[in-house]
N, C-alpha and C positions, 0 to 999 in steps of 0.2 A: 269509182262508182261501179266499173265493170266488176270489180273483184267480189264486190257487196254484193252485186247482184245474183252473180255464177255461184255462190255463198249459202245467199238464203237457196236458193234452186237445192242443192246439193244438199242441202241440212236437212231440208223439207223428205228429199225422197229417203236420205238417210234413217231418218227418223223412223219414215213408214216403216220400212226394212225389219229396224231391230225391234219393235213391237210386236211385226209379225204381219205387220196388214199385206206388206206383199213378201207372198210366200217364196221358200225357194224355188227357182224354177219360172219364174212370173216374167213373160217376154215385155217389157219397159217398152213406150210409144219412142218411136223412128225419133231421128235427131230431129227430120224436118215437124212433126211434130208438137215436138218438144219446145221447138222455134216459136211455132205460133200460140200454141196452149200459155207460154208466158212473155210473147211479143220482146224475145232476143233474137239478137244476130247468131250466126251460124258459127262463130267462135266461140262464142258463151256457151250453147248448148253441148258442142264439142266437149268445151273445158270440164262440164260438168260430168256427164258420160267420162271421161279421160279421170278426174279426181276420182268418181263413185270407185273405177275398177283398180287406181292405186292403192285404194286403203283397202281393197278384197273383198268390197257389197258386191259388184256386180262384176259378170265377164262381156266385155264385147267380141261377138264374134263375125269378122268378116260375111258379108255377104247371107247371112241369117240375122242379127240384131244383139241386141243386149238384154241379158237376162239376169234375174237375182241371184245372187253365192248360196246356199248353205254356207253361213258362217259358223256353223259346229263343226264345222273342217278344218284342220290348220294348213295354213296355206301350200306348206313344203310338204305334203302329205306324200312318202314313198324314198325322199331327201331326206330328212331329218328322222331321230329316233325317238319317240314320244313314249313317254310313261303309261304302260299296256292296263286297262280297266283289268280285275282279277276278272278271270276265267274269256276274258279275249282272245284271241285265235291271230296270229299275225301273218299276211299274207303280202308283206310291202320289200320283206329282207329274206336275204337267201345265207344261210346259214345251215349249208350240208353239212350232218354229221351224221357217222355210224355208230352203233351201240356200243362197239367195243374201243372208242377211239378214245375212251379216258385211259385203258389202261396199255395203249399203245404209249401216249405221253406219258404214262408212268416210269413204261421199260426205258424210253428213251431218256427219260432224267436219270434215269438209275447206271444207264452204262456212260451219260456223260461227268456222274460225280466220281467213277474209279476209272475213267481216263486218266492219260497222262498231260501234263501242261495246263492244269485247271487254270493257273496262275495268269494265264494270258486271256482267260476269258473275264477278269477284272479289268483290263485296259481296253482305251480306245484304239478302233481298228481304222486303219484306213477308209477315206472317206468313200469308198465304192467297195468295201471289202476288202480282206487278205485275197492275195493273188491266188492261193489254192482252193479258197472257199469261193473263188470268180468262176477257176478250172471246174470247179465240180457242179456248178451252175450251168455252163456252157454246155457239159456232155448231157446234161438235165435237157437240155433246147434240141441234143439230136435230136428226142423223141419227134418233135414236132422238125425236124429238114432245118433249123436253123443250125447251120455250122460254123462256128466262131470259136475264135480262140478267148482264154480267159480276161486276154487285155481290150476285148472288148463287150464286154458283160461287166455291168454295174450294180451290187445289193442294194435295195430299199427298203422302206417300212412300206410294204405290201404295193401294191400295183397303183393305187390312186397319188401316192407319193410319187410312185414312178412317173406316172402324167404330171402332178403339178412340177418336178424338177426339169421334165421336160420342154414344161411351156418357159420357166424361166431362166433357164437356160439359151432357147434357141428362138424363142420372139419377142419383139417390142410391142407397145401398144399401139392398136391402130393396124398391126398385120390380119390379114385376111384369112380366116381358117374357115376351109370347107369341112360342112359336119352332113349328115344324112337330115331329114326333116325329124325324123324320130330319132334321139340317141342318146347317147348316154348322160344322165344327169351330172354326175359329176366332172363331165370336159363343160359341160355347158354352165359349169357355176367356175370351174377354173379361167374361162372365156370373159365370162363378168370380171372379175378379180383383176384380173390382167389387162384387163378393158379389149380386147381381141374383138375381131369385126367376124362374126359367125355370117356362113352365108348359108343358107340350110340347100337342099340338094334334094330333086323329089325322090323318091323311090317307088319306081312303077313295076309293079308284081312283088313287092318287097324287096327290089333291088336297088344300089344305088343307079341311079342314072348318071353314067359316064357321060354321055352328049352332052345332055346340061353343067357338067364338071368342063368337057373342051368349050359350049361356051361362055363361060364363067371366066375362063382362063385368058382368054382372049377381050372379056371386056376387062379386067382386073387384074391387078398383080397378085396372084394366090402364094399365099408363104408356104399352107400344108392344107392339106387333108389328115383329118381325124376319121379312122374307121375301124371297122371290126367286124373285118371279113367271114370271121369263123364263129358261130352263135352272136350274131347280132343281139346286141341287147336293147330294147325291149322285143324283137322279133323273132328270135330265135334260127335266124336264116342263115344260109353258107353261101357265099359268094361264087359264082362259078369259076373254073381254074382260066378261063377264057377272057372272064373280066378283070383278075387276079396282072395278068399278062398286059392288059389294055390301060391300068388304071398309073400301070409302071414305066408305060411307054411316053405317055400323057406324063408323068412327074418328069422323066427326062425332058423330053420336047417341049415341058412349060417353067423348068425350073423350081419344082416343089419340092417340099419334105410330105412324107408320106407317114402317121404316126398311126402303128398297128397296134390296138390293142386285142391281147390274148386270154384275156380273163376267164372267157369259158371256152376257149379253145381246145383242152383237154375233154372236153365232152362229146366232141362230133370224131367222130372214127370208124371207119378211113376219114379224112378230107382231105381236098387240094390242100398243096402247100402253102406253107407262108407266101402272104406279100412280100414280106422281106427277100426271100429266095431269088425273086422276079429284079430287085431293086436296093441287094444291100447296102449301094452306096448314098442310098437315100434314105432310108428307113429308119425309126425308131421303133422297136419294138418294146412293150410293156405288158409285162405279167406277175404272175403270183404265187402263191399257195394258199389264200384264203378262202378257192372255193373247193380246190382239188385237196388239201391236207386240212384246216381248218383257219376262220377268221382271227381267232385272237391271235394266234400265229404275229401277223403281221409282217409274213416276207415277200418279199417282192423284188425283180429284177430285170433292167435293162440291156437289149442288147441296141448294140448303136455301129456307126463307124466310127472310125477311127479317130478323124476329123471333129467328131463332138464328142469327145470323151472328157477333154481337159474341161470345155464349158460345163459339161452334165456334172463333174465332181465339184466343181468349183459350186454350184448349185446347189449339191447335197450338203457341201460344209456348212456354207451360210442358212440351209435350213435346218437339218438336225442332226448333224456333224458324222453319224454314221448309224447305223444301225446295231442294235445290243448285240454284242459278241457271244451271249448266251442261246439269245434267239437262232443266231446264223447257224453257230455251230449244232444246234438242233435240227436245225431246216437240211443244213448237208448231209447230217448221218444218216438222214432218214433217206434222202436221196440219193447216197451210196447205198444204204443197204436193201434199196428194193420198195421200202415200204411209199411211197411217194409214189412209183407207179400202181404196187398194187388196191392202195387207195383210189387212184384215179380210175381202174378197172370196177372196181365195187361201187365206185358214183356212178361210172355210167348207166350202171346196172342198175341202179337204184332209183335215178330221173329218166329211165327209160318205164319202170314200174310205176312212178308216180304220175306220165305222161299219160300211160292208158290210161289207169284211171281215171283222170282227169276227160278225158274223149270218152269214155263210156259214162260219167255222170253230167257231162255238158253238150250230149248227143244234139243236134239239132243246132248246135249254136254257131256262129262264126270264130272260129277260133284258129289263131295263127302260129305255130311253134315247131319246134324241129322233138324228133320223137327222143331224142337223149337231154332236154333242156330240162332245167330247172324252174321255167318259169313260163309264163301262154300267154298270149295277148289274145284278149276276148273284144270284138267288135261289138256292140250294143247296135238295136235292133231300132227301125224309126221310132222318132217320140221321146226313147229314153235317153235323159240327159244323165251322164258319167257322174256330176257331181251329186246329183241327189240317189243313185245308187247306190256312191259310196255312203254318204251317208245315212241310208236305211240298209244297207252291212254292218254299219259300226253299230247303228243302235242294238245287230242283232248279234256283236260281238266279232264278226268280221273284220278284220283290215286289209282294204286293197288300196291297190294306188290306179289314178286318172290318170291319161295321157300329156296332161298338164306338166309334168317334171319333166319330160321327153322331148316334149314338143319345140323344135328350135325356127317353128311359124305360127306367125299369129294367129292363123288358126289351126283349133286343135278338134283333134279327132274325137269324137266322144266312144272312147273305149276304156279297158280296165287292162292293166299289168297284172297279172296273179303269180308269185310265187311259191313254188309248190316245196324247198327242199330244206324248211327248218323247225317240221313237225311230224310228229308219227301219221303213220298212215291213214291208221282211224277216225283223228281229228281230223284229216284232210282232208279225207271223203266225206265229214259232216257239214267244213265248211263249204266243201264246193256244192255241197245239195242246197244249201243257200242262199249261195249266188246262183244254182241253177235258178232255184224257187224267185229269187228276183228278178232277174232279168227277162223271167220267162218268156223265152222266146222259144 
């Protein structure tokens, strides 16, 4: 009888919803409410608040209430890659490229068809790489202070491979992984998958808060921390070398794995060093070329100890046995010959150009990002709610993403992710007068 009843309740506000009678944005009467308007217990009303925001009508939000969805949103908005309206503007995927970078992969196809030994790039490579294509990766990690030899650097398909081999690799379900409150979407759906027990972590002035990691540590058995000390993503922030030092000391003295991700790490220069440096014997490190050389690329590399190398390969086999021997050997030449850096030099340059911009046509706004990033986290201003911003963007051809794919607490911030690095300039100053014009704050 309970279920009939939490049933009809649910269908009834459903209903309203998709006609339109309550709009997006429409704050829903209190649970208590809810109680007496149709004379149920406090689990029923629950349930039905609980169902409305599993199927994606409504969000509840801690300590403010429950509000309607814009359901012209797909839920994974900024995760997922949806089929672009002609003449929409995407602002959800970072997708740096230079103007001349097609006919850099031209040169470099061209000098790998009159090599010598094309023959071996038809066969399968070992599962973490040929040992000299590992070497040429390792000196690649100077740039950034990590110093490893080749037998400890593993090849993947690009950086997000790199984390998922990592998690299966080196956790069970049920282990306890410390993430920031805001982070990276793609640890937080590898988290799901794995069934991993996320514990989110505040971060006060956009930092993570170490105290609450010591005591986190002390109520809990923590297996690792997930971070990304250098261009946090969504915030764009660098870790100070002090806390670098503390976060290392805390993984000794509590028994953690420390998993560093360096995806846009190439874009803050100078910065403190790796984590890693602080903590080799614990660390994973995870990175790429898909944002410093390009996405379809798909290289990607791990450095590790010693100690987890056999698990990480054993990993890679059972997922997709190795990475194309065509790709690699692209991805090295260009890294012996220079070009890998000099690319990385012309990005910074390039999201250091798109940064201003961005602060000179969102003058007045709250906006959070490091001046070489790729991407800005914009705070919305009282009143406006994230989800129906975005969705008067999209109507106006815009695409941003909500804090909602980030957020690793129930409650979520109402801001906007923008990224700025996979359109010409012009378009990117139309779209940010846009979201200036909407948010107008």
């Amino acid at each position: 009888m309970t279920r009939a009843r939490y049933k009809s309740i649910m269908d009834r506000i459903a209903a309203r919803i998709r006609v339109g009678e309550l709009l997006p944005g429409t704050q829903l009467p209190t649970v208590r409410a809810l109680m007496r308007e149709h004379r149920v217990a406090l689990a029923t009303a629950l349930r039905v608040y609980g169902e409305l925001e599993a199927v994606g009508l409504v969000a509840c939000e801690p300590g403010r209430g429950t509000f309607v969805r814009d359901t012209s949103l797909p839920r994974g908005l900024g995760l997922e890659q949806h089929p672009l309206k002609a003449g929409a503007v995407d602002l959800t995927f970072n997708y740096p490229s230079l103007p001349d970078q097609v006919e850099i992969l031209r040169e470099g196809l061209r000098s790998l068809a009159v090599s010598g030994d094309l023959d071996a790039l038809l066969h399968s490579a070992p599962h973490g790489g040929r040992l000299h294509e590992r070497q040429t990766v390792a000196r690649h990690l100077r740039n950034r202070d990590i110093r490893v030899g080749g037998d400890q650097v593993l090849i993947v398909n690009g950086a997000q491979q790199g984390l998922a081999v990592t998690v299966m690799a080196l956790f069970k379900p049920g282990d306890v992984l410390a993430v920031d409150a805001l982070t990276y979407p793609g640890m937080k759906a590898l988290a799901h998958a794995y069934r991993l027990d996320l514990e989110p972590l505040p971060q006060s002035a956009c930092r993570t808060d170490l105290d609450a990691l010591a005591a986190l540590c002390k109520r809990r058995p923590v297996r690792a921390i997930y971070t990304m000390p250098t261009l946090h993503n969504p915030l764009g922030t660098v870790m100070p070398e002090q806390d670098r030092a503390r976060l290392a000391s805390l993984a000794d003295a509590h028994d953690f794995l420390i998993v560093e991700d360096g995806a846009y790490a190439f874009l803050a220069e100078p910065s403190p060093k790796p984590v890693f440096t602080h903590a080799p014997h614990r660390t994973i490190y995870v990175s790429g070329l898909s944002k410093s050389v390009a996405s379809g690329l798909r290289f990607g590399f791990v450095a590790a100890p010693h100690a987890h190398i056999p698990a990480l390969e054993q990993a890679i086999r059972v997922s997709t046995w190795n990475t194309p021997s065509l790709t690699v050997a692209l991805a090295c030449r260009w890294i012996e010959a220079g070009t890998v850096d000099a690319l990385e030099d012309r990005k910074r340059k390039d999201a250091r150009e798109r940064q201003d911009l961005a602060r000179q046509v969102l003058q007045g706004c709250t906006v959070i990002a490091h001046p070489c990033s790729y991407y800005l986290w914009l705070e919305l201003g009282e009143g406006l709610r994230a989800d129906r911003v975005v969705a008067e963007l999209e109507r106006k051809g815009v695409l941003v993403t909500t804090a909602e794919p980030f957020a690793a607490t129930p409650r979520v911030p109402h801001a906007l992710r923008v990224a700025l690095g996979s359109i010409g300039l012009g378009t990117l100053q139309r779209a940010l007068c846009e979201i200036r014009a909407v948010v107008g704050q």
